[in-house]
N, C-alpha and C positions, 0 to 999 in steps of 0.2 A: 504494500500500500504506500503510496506518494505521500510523505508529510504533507501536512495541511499547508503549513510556511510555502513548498516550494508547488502547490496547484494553487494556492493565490495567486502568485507571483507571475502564474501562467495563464492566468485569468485575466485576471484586474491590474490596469482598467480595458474595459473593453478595448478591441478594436475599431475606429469610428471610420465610417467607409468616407467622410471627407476627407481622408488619409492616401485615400486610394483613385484611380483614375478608373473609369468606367472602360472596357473596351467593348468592341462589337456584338459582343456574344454573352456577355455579363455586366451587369452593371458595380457601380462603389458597393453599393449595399450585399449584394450576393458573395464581393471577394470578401467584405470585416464577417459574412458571416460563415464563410467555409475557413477563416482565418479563425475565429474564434471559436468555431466547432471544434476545430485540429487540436488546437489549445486545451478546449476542455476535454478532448478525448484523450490526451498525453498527462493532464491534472488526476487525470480520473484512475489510470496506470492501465490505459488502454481496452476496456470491457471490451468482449465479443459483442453482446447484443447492442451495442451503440456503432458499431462498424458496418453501416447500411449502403447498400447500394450507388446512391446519388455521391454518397461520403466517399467510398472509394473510385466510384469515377473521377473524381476531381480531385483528388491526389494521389492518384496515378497517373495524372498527367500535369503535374506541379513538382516542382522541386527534382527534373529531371530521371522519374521515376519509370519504371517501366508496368503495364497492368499483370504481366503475372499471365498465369491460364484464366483465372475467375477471380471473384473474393476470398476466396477459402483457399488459395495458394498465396495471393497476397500477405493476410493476414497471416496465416503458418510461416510464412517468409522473414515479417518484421516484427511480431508483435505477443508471441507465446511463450519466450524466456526473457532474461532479462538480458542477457546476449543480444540476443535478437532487436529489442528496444534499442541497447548502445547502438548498435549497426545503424539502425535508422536516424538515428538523433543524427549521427557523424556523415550521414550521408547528406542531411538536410542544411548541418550547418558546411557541408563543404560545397553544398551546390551554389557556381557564379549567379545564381537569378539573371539569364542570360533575357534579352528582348527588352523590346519599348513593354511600357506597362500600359500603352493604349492596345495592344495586341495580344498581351502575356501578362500573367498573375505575379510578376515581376517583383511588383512595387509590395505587394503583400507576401511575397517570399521572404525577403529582405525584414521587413518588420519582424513576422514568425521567427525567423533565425537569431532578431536581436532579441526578443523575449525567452528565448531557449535560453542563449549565451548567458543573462541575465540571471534567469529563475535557479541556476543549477544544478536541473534535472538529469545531467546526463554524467556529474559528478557523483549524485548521490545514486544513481545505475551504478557507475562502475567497480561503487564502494559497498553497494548489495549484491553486485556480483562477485565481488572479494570474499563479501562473510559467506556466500554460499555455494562455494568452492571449498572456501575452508572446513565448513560443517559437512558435506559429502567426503571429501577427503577422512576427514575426520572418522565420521562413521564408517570407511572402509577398513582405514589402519584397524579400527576396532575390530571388525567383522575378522580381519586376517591376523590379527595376535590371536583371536579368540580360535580360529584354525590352524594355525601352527605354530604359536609357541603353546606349550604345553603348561598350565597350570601347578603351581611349586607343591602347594598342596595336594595334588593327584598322584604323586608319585611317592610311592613307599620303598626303601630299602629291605632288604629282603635279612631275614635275621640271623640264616644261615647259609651259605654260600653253595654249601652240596648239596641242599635240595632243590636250589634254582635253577644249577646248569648241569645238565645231562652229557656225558663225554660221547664225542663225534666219533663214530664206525669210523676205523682207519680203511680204507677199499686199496687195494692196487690197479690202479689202470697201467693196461698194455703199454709199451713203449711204441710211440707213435709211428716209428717207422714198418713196423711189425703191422699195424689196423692196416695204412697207404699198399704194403704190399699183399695184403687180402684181398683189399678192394681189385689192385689190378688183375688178380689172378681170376676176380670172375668177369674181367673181360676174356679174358681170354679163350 
């Protein structure tokens, strides 16, 4: 769960679409609100069910994204570990917001990237990806002490020596070159 501090921070204050330049195909108000949707989707520590349709088409095609097969390769893509989160944050804050912003969601790239930089969401990822590396690790060392090292307590010494170890049958094996010329004689 995202500290409350750092989904403020990625909230508020809104994004006000007089911030933004309309282009063709969207206006100011539709980018502060796909800008401020993103926001609260990243405060929120990314829910599946708020990852709708309209929401992934439009960014998957912002911040030099690519769409994936569907929604559901996307989202398994960037948004199911906290790995996965880092990835995405470093891709959004490394994208140039290339284009006029009368053409391209540009000018609301730029803003989003400087509210990430800001809120220090992709800090406190990389710091919960730490503790939970550490605690899986953790839990393994345990799981494999607990399988091979053997517990100090479980072992007994034995009180008396001759009735522990049984003396090993002496056998004589054949002299190996005596087997070798057996063998060849039933070629023969």
């Amino acid at each position: 769960m995202i500290p409350p501090a750092i989904a403020k921070a990625l909230r508020l204050p809104a994004l006000d679409d007089a911030a933004f330049q309309p282009t063709q195909w969207a206006s100011a108000a539709e980018k502060a609100a796909f800008g401020n949707g993103l926001l609260r989707f990243l405060g929120e520590d990314c829910p599946r069910e708020k990852f709708k349709k309209p929401f992934y088409r439009r960014l998957s095609q912002c911040f030099g994204m690519i769409a994936h097969y569907d929604i559901t390769g996307f989202y398994s893509e960037y948004f199911e570990t906290t790995a996965d989160k880092i990835r995405f944050l470093e891709n959004l804050v490394a994208w140039p917001c290339w284009g006029d912003p009368t053409y391209t969601f540009s000018d609301l790239e730029r803003a989003v990237i400087a509210r990430l930089a800001a809120s220090g969401l992709r800090e406190w990822l990389i710091r919960q990806s730490k503790s939970e590396t550490e605690t899986r690790e953790r839990d393994m060392l345990a799981r494999l002490k607990a399988k091979y090292e053997p517990r100090q307590d479980a072992f007994v010494e034995p009180a008396n020596e001759k009735t522990c170890f049984l003396p090993v049958a002496q056998t004589s094996l054949p002299p190996a070159a005596s087997r070798q010329a057996s063998l060849f004689d039933l070629l023969s």
